[in-house]
N, C-alpha and C positions, 0 to 999 in steps of 0.2 A: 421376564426380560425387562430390567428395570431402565430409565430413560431420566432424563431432564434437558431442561433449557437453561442455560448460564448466558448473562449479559457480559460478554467480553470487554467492550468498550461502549462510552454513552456518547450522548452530545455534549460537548467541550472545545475549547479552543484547541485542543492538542490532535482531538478523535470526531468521528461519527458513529454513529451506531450500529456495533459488530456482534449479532446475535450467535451462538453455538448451541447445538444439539447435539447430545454425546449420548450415545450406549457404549457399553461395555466394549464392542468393536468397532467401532467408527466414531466420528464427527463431522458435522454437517455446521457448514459455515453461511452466516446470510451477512452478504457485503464485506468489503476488505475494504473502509478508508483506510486514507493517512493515517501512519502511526501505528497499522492494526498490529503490525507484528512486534512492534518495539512492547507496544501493550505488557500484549502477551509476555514479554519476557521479563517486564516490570513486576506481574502478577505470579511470576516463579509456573506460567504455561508455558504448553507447548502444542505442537500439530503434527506428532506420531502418529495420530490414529486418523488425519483429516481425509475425506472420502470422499467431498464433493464441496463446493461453492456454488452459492448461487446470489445472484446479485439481481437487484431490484432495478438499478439507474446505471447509467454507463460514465456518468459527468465524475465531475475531481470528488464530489461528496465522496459518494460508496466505492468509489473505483482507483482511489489515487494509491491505495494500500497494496492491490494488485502486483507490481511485481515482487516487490518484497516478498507477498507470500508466497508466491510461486517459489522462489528460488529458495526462501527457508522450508517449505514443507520438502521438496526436492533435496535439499543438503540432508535431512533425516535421513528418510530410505527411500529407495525406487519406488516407483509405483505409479498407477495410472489415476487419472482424480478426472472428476466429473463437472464442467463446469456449465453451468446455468443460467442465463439471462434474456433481455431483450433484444429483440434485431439492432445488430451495432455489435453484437456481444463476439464476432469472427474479425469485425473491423479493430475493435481494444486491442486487442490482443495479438491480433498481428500488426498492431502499429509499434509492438514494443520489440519488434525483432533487433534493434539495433541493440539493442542493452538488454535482455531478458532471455535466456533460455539454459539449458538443462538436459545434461543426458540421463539425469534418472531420473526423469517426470517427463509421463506421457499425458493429454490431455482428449478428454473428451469432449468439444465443444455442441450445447442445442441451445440455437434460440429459442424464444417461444413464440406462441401466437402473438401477434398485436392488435387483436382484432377478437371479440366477443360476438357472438350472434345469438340472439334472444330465441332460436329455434333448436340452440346446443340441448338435449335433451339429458345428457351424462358427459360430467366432466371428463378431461382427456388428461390423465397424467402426464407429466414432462421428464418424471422423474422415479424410479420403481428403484427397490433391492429390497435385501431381508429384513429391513429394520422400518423402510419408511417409504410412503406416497407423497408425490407431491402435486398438488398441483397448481396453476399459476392463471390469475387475473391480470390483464390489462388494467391498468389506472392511466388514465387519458383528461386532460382536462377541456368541458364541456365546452359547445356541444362536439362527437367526434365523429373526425373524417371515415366516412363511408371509404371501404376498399371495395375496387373492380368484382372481384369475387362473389359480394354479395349483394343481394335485394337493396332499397335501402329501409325497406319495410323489415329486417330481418335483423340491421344492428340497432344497438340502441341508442346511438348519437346521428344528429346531420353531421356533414361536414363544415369544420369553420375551414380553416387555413389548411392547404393540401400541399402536400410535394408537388412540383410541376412535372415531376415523374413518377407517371401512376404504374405500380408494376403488381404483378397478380401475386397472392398470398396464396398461402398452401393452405387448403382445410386442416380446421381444426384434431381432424379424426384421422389424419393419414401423413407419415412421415416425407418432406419433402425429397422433391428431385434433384439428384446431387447430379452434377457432373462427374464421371467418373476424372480423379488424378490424372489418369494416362488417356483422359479424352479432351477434346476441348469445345465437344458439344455436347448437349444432355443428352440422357442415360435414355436409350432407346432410337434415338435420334442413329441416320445412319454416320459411321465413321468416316473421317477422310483420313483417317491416318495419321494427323497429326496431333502431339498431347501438347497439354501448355507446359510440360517439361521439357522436350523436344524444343519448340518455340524458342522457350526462354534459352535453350540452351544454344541453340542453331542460329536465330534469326536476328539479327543485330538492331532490325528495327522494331523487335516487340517492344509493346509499353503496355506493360498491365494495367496501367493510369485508362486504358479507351475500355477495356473488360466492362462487361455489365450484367448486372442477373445472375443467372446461377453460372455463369464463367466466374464473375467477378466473384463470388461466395466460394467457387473453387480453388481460384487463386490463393484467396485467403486460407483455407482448411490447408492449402500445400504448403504454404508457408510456415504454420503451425506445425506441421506434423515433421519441419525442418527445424525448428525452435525448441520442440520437446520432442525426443526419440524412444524413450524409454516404451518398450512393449514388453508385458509381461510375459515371463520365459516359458515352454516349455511346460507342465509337469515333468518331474526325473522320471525315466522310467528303470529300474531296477529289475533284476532276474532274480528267479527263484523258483529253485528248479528247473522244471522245463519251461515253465509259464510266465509270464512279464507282469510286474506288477504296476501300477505306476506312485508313485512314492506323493506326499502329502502336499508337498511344496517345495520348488527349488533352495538353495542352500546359498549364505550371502554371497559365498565365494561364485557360484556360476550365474547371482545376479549380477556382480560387478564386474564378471565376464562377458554377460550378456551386453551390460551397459559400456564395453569396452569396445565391445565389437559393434556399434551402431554407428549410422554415419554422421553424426554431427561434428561440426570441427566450429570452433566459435569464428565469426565472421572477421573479427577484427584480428582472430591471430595472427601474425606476420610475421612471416620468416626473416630472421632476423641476422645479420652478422656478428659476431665474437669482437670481428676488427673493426667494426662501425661504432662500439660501442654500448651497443644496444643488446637490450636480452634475448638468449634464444626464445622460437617461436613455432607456434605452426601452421605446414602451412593452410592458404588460406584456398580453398574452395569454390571455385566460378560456379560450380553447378546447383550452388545452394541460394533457394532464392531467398532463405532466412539472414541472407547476407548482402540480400542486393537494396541496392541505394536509390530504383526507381520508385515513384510513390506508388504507391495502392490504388487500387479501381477506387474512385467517386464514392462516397457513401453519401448519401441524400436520405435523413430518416422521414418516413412514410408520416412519422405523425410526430411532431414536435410535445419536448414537453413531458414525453411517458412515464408512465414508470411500472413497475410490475410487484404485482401481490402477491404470495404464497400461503397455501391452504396446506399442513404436514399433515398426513395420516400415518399414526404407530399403529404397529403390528397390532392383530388380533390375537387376542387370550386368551383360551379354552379355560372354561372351565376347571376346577380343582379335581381328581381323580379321586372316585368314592371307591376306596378298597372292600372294605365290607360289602358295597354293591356288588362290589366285580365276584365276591367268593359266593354270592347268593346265586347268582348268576353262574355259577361254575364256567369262570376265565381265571386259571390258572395258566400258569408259564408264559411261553412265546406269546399265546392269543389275547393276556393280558395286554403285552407291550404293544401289542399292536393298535388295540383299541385306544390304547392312551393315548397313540400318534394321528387318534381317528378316522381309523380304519374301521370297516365292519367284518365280521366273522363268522364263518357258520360253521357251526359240530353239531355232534351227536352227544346228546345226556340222558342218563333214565328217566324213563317215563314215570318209575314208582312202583310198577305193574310189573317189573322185570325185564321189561320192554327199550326199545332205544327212539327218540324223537330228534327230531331237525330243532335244532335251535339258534337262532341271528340274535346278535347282540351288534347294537349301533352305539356309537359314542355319545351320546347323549345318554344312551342308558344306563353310564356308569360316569358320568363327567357333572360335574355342579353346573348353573349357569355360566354360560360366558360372561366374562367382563366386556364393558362396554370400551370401544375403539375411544382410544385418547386422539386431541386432533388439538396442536398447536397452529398460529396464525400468525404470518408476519404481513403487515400493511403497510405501506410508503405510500401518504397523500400528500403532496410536494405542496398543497394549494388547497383555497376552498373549492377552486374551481375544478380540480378532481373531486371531490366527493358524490357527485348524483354518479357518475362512471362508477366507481365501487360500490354504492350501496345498490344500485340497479343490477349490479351482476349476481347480488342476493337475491333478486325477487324474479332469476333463472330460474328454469326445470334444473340447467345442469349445478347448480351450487345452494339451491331455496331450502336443501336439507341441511347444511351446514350453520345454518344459524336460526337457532329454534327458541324461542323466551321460556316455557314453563320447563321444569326440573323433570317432570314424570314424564313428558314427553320425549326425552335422551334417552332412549331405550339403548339402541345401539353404537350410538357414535356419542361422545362429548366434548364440548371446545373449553380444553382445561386452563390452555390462558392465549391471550393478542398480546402479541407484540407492538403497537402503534408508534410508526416513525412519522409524526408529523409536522409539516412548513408553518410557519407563521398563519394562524388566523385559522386552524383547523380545530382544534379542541374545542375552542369556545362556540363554535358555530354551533345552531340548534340541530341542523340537519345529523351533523356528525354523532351529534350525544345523543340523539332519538337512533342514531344505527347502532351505538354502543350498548345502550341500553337495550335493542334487541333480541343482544343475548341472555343465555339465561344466568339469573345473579350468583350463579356461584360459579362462571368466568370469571379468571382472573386479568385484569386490562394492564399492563408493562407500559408507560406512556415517556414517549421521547418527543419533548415541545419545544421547541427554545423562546416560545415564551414563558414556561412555567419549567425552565430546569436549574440550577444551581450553573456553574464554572471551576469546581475544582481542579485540582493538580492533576495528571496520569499521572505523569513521571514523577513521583511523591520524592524519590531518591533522591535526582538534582533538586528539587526544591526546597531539600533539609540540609543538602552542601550547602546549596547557595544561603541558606540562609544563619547557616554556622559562620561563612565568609563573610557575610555581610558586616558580621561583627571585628573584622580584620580590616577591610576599608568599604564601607559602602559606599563609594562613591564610583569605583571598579565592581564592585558585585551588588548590586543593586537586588534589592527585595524582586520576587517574581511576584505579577501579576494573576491575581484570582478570584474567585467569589462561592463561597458554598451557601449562599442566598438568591435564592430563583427570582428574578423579576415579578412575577407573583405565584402566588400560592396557590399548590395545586389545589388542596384544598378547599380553597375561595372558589372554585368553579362550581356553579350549582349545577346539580340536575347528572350528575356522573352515577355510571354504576359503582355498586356499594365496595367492591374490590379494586380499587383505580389507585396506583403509585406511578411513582413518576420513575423516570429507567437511571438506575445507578449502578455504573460498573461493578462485578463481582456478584450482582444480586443473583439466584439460583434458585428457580421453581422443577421440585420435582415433580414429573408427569407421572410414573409410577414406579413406586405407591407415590399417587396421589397425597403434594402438601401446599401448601401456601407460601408463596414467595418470604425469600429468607435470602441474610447478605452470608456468605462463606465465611466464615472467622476465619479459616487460616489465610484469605486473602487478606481479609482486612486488615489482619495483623503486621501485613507486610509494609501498611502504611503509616510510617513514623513521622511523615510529615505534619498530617491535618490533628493530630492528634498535641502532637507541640503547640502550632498555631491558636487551638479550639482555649490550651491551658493559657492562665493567669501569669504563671509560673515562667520565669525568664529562660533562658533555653540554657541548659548547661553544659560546660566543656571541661574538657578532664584538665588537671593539672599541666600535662604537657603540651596541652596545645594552648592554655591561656598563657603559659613559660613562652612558647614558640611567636604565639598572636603577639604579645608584648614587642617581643626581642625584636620584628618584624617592624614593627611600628617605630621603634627607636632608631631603627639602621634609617629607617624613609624620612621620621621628620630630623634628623638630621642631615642626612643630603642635602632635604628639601629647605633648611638654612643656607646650605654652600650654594644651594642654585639660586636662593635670592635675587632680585634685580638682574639678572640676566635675561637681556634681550630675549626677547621669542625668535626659533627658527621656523623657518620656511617650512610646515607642514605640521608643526606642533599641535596644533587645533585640529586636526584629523582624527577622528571618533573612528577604533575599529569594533565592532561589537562581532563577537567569535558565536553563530548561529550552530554550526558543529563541526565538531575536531576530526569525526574518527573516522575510520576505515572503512570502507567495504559494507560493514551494519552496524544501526546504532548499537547503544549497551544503555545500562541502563541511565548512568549518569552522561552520557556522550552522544549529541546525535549526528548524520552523516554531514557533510562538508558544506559550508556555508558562512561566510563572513560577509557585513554589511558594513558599509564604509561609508560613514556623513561626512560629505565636505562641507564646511560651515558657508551661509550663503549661496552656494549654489547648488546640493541637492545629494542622494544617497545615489550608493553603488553596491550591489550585490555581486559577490564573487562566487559563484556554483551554489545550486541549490540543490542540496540533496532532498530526498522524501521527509519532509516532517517542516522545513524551511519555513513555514507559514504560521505552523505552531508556536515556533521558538519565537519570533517574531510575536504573535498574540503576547508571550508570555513577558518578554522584556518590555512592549510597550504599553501593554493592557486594552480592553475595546471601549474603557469609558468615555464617553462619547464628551461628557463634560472634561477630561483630560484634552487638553490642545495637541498637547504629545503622543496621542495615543498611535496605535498601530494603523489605524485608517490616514493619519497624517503621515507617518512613515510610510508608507505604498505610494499617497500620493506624490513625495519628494522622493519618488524612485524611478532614476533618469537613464541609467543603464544598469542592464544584468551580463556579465561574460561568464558564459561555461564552457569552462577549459578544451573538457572532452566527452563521449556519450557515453562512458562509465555509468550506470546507474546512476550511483552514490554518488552523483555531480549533478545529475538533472533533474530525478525523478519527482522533485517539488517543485520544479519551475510552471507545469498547468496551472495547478494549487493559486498559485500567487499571480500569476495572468486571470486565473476566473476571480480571483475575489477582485483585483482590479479594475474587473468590469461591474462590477458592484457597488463601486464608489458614486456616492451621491451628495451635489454634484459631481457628474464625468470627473477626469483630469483633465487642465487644461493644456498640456503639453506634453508629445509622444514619450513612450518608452521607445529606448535601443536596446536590441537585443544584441549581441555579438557574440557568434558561437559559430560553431562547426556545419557541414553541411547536413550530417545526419542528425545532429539535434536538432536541428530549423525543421529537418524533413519529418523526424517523429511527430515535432509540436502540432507540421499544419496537417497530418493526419491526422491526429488527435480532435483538431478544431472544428474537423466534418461533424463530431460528435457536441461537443461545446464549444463556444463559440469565445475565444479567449483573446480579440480585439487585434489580433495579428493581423496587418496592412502591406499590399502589394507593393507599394512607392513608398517614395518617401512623403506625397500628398496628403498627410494625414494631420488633425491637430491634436489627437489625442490616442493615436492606436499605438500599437507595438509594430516597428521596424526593423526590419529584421537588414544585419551586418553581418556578413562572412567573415569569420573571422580569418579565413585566409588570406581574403583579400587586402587587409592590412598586414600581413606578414614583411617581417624587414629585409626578406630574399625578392618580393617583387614578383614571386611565380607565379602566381595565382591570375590567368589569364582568361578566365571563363567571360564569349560574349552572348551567353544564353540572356534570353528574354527576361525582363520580373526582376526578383529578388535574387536569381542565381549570379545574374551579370555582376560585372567586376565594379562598373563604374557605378550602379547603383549602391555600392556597400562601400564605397568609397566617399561618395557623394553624399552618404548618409552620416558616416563618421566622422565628416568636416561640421556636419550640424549635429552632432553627438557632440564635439570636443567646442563648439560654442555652448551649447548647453550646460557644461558642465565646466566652464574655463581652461581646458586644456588645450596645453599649445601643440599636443601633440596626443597618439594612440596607437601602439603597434604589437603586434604578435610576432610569436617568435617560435618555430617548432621544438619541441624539447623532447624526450626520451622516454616512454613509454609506449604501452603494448600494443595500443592503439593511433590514430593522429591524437594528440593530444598540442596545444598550443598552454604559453603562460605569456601574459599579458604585461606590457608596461605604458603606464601612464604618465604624460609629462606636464605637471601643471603650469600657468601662467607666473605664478606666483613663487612659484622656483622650488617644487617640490617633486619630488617623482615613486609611484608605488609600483613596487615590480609583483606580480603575482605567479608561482611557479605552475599550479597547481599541480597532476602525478608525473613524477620523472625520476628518474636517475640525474645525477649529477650531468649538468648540462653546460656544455661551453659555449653555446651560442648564449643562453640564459645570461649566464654572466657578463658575455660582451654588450648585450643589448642593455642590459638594465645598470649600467657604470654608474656609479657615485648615485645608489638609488638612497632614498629618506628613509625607506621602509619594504623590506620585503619579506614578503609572506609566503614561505615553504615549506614544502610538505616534509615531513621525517618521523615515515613510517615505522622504521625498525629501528633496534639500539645499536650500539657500537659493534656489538659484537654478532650480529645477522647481518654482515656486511653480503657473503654469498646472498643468503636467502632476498635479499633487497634487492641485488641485480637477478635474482633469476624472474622477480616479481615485476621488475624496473620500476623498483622504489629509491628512496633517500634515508640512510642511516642519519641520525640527530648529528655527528661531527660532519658528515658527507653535507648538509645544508647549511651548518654553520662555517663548512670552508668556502661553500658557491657563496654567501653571503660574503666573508672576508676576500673573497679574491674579486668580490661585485663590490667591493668598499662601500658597502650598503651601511649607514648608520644604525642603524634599527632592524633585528631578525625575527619575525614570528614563527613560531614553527606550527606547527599542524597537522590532521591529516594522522594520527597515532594509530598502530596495530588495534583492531579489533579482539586482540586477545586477550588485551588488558583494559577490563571496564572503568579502570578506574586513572590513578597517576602511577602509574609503574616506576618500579625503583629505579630501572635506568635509565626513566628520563628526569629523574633529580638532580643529576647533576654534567646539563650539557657543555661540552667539551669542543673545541676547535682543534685539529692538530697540525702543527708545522703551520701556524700561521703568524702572521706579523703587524697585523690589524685587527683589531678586536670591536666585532661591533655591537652593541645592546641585546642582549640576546631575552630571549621570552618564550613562556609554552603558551599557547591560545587554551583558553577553556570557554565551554561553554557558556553563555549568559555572561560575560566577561563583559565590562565596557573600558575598553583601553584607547587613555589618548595620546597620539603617538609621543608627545612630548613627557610620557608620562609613562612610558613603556621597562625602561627600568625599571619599574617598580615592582617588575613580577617577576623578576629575577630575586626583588630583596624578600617578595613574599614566599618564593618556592617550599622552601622548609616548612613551613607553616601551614602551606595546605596541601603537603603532603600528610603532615602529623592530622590534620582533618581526616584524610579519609582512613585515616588508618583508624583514627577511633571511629567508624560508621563502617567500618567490615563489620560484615557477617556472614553465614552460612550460604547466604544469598551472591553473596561477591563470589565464593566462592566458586559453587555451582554454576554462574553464569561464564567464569570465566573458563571451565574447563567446558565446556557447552560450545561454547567458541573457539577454542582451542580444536575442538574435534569437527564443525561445522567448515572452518575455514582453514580448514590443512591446506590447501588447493588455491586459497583468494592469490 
């Protein structure tokens, strides 16, 4: 049973560190950042065989990748997956009900301990099947909070900082107390008959929000198990003869029956009318609380700061099968096979004498030695101030065997390589290298530092477009930002054991047979980027696209004579930079929906952030600190974010960029506004129980995130909520009159538009006599149009080509002519469009060449691409470049374009 570990993704501006362990049957995932799955697809993987996740930290680091991969491993095939983490680990993941779920993925949610006790005498698995043991340390930073449960002579930290809500912990050694689903008090506890299904369903004044303990814990698993439905089917069972057989495994077709017949209905589907305009729908569901828009029980974690370790144990390996023994031994036939499966056996042999005697034969007495148990480690010390917490959990009864210094002493288990994901200031510390070194030195040490790591490319693809464009105009496609030189050398670090590399995506240590870490050529291969970069050599283009580059260039600087001396309009200095274009999931040149808009002198605007938002950002403005422009300057002149709707692909990078914002040093000295929908506010401040991402009650803040309704700006006036906080009307009203001084607008309003869910597009009216209308997902919209009249610039989506006109409305999208008419009949000077099918990773042929029909005003028309930086007065120009890099990606096809694009094609029949 052969085995490895592959480094999926490393630390980088794009990823964080995404470990896999694969056998032949399964794969086992440690952490899902940002990006993890875009990675994957960059690297020509995938997550057929994925079996389990387990994650170390619950914050944006390891967790922002989360639903992506839920819903890409679920696109594959049905199936049920195991997921793994810290308490908080039922709170994640039921905060993503509004955007995340799936009928062919069921989930197995277990937290772990968070709590060590120095009297554990054997470790307690978290995690068991055929291939692998897991088991999981607390990492807690010193000294740690004692829980109710134990001595405080018995853990191995005091308490510093406690929850002011002490609640008791399950032993280690014994699966916790659930509340039964259809109870709504714990398991044993007498009934009163009512379930929190019932409740929820009956009672108009439940609030899950008052739930606590293992109500609230139940809550959450109910929600979940409304989020993912997939239960695996049956065995078939078969006749034969008289007797019933039952057959190996169900057939696809009665799994997608099975998964047809479950009750999930997605929450936001709405039934829709024909004659409203709007797409059919379905309908929607009261009884599903994966759909309901009250928050979640309180999550208050017990011990701030955590994180969690895992210890892998691979299978055990008998011994090699001595045939010759076996025939000395008279085990022929059946009694043979049996022994090999190590069984023991007794017959009858001759004695010699003529005679017959008893003879047992045990497995050992025809088997070689065993091989010794392979045991991989993944560590996450956030801090120096985790490390006595982990290395104290070694000098346990229950873990004190797992890390042994001399070679002769691994008789039976050996730790074949660590993973180490460590915070600033952990490497170099003495403590940490005397724990490293107390393994034994033919461990191998996998080290993710970001003080001692490189900054390459993931996404190597866009960075070889981009850097083929750059030679078309860099002033629109600007070099991306990078470094494949570590702040310092791992190297330089004295006193490390003698097998210590630093973590580089693709790198692959097999566990057995046993080798030494090594990078995957066929991955590598796939990287054409760093490999141009690394050469001397100028980057070359083929004949037709230097013809095309040229041709390009003569059509612009000639305009760019005719436009001479012509006054500047109202808006022309408006920077939009296109963060990502595409649909539904990134690809690999394209990531999900996000545009940043500088207004000059008064500050940035971010329009939907899909998952990766942070990265792209890292990549256009770099993190050199000596750079004035860098990306830390852009967050800090980021004055509002509006997302449109809770579509994933619209939000799921908005934490990302709220946590690094709390990062900024110094603070920001002036709030962010939020303006979005109620269920995107409502995911975020669930989320926030977790990290703490600067979101503010009022609008009393000088530096937090205030959060705007965006309904309550809506140009109908409905929106009449006088709820308390953030939900009230006048509060998001009152916010957005110091939102539109902040940022010089004379005005701010939304406007509902057409799509599957609420979905709003935004228009903004400047002082200065400019206006940007933003569609984000809809069908052709006539309130859209009326609100955003005689807009500068507007940015809309057009998903499908001319010819998926059906297919658009049943998705309630926008065909490329369908937005370029809302733009002509909105006598919009300037159209971006955006927002492009996921099926096509790259520029699809038809959208080369965007068309209006039946109209009588023609306005600027333009495809958004990624890392683009377009200034509105300057937006022409990508109309006069289209040719030209389309003929780009046509010369950077390869097998890879291919593959991913029929990958998508098959993944997203359904988006």
């Amino acid at each position: 049973m052969n085995w490895s570990t592959s480094v999926y993704t490393t630390l980088s501006s794009d990823t964080e560190p995404s470990i896999v362990i694969t056998f032949d049957s399964a794969k086992y995932i440690f952490n899902a950042g940002e990006n993890t799955t875009r990675a994957v697809m960059q690297s020509g993987r995938g997550w057929k065989k994925v079996k389990a996740l387990f994650m170390t930290q619950l914050g944006t680091q390891r967790s922002s990748g989360v639903p992506g991969l839920f819903m890409s491993v679920a696109d594959g095939s049905p199936r049920v997956m195991d997921v793994v983490g810290p308490k908080g680990l039922l709170h994640l993941i039921a905060s993503m009900r509004l955007h995340t779920f799936r009928k062919t993925l069921g989930l197995k949610v277990e937290e772990v301990p968070s709590v060590l006790t120095a009297s554990q005498q054997e470790p307690v698995p978290v995690f068991k099947d055929e291939n692998i043991t897991v088991f999981s340390i607390p990492v807690v930073p010193s000294p740690q909070p004692v829980e109710e449960t134990s001595s405080k002579d018995d853990v191995l930290w005091d308490a510093p900082e406690r929850s002011s809500k002490r609640k008791r912990s399950r032993s280690p050694d014994s699966p916790s107390k659930r509340i039964s689903l259809d109870s709504s008090v714990p398991a044993g506890a007498p009934q009163n008959g009512s379930s929190l299904m019932d409740r929820y369903r009956n009672d108009p004044q439940f609030d899950p929000y008052t739930l606590e303990g293992d109500e609230a814990d139940a809550w959450r698993r109910l929600i979940i198990d409304h989020m993912f439905t997939w239960v695996e089917p049956p065995p078939k069972t078969v006749k034969k003869g008289k007797q019933k057989q039952v057959a190996g495994g169900a057939s696809s077709g009665s799994q997608d029956a099975a998964a047809a017949s479950l009750p999930q209905v997605p929450h936001w589907a709405e039934d829709a009318l024909r004659s409203q305009g709007k797409p059919p729908g379905r309908g929607r569901r009261s009884s599903t609380p994966a759909g309901s828009i009250k928050q979640l029980p309180k999550f208050t974690p017990s011990i701030r700061g955590a994180a969690t370790s895992y210890i892998i144990v691979g299978p055990r390996v008998r011994g090699k099968f001595n045939a010759e023994r076996a025939a000395e031994l008279g085990l022929f036939g059946p009694r043979r096979g049996q022994v090999a499966r190590g069984e023991t056996v007794t017959f009858m042999v001759d004695d010699g004498s003529g005679g017959k005697i008893e003879r047992t034969v045990r497995p050992e007495d025809c088997l070689g030695e065993n091989e010794s148990t392979k045991i991989v480690m993944v560590l996450d010390v956030p801090s120096p101030s985790h490390i006595d917490s982990l290395t104290s959990a070694f000098d346990t009864p229950a873990y004190s065997s797992f890390r042994v210094k001399k070679v002769d002493e691994q008789k039976d288990q050996v730790v074949h390589i660590i993973h180490h994901i460590l915070g600033p200031g952990v490497l170099e510390d003495e403590r940490y290298k005397l724990f490293m070194n107390g393994f034994s030195s033919e461990t191998q040490h996998v080290v993710s530092s970001a003080d001692h790591s490189p900054d390459p490319l993931t996404f190597t693809s866009a960075g070889l477009s981009q850097l083929r464009l750059n030679q078309l105009d860099p002033n629109m496609f600007p070099l991306l930002h990078y470094n494949t030189t570590p702040q310092k050398e791992l190297a330089l670090v004295p006193s490390l054991p003698p097998l210590t590399s630093f973590m580089e995506s693709h790198a692959v240590v097999d566990v057995r047979p046993p080798r030494l870490l090594a990078t995957d050529p066929l991955l590598a291969a796939r990287d054409r980027f760093h490999p141009v970069v690394a050469s001397e050599m100028p980057l070359e283009l083929s004949s037709e696209t230097r013809e095309k580059f040229s041709k390009a260039q003569r059509v612009v600087s000639s305009r760019m004579a005719e436009l001479a001396g012509r006054p500047p309009k109202p808006g022309d200095e408006l920077v939009v930079i296109s963060l990502g274009t595409n649909s539904a999931i990134s690809s690999r040149y394209r990531n999900v929906s996000g545009h940043l808009v500088q207004i000059p002198d008064w500050g940035n605007v971010l329009l939907d952030a899909g998952e990766g938002t942070w990265g792209q950002m890292t990549r256009c403005f770099g993190m050199d600190p000596a750079n004035p422009s860098n990306v830390w300057h852009a967050l800090r002149g980021l004055k509002c974010v509006f997302v449109s709707h809770a579509h994933a692909d619209h939000h799921i990078g908005l934490a990302k960029i709220l946590a690094m914002r709390k990062k900024l040093d110094p603070p920001p000295s002036e709030p962010l506004y939020l303006v979005t929908t109620m269920q995107v506010h409502l995911c975020l401040r669930e989320f926030a129980e977790l990290e703490d991402l600067g979101l503010s009650e009022s609008t009393e803040t000088s530096n937090g995130v205030i959060p705007i309704l965006s309904e309550a700006l809506n140009v109908k006036q409905i929106y009449k909520s006088k709820e308390p906080g953030w939900k009230n009307v006048d509060h998001s009203r009152e916010a957005a009159k110091m939102l539109c001084d902040a940022l010089g607008l004379a005005q701010l309003n939304t406007v509902d538009v057409a799509h599957r869910t609420k979905a709003l597009g935004s228009i903004m009216t400047h002082r200065d006599g400019w206006r940007l209308v933003y569609s984000g997902d809809t069908m052709p919209c006539e309130a859209l149009v009326q609100a955003g009249q005689n807009a500068t610039l507007l940015i809309h989506e057009a998903t499908m080509g001319n010819d998926q006109e059906d297919m658009a409305f049943a998705k309630a999208h926008s065909t490329v002519s369908q937005a370029i008419n809302v733009g002509a009949r909105m006598r919009a000077e300037n159209v971006l469009l955006t927002h492009f099918s996921s099926r096509y990773p790259t520029v699809p042929r038809y959208f080369a060449s965007p068309r209006g029909d039946g109209i009588d005003f023609r306005p600027n028309v333009a495809l958004a691409m990624d890392h683009a930086r377009v200034r509105v007065g300057d937006l022409w120009k990508m109309s006069a470049y289209l040719r030209a890099v389309e003929q780009s990606f046509w010369d950077m096809a390869d097998e890879a374009d291919v593959e991913e694009e029929a990958a998508m094609m098959q993944a997203n029949l359904a988006q």
